[in-house]
C-alpha angles and dihedrals in degrees: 000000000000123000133232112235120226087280093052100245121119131257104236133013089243100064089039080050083062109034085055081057100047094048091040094050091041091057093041088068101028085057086043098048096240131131117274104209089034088067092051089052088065095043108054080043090061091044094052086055 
């Protein structure tokens, strides 16, 4: 995973690319009442099709 430098911005877009799915991923079902690491089950399920 990418790390944050001292400013806490990220090192490279691409980390900052993931961290914004991953978050974005994480409220939708947290506002939607779903699990969260259920969610990422199915995705990384999905992604090894």
């Amino acid at each position: 995973m990418e790390k944050r430098d001292g400013s806490g911005l990220f090192k490279t877009e691409n980390g900052a690319q993931f961290y914004a799915v991953i978050r974005s991923v994480t409220d939708t079902c947290i506002k939607n009442g779903q699990n969260v690491l259920a969610a990422f089950k199915t995705i990384a399920v999905l992604q090894s099709e």
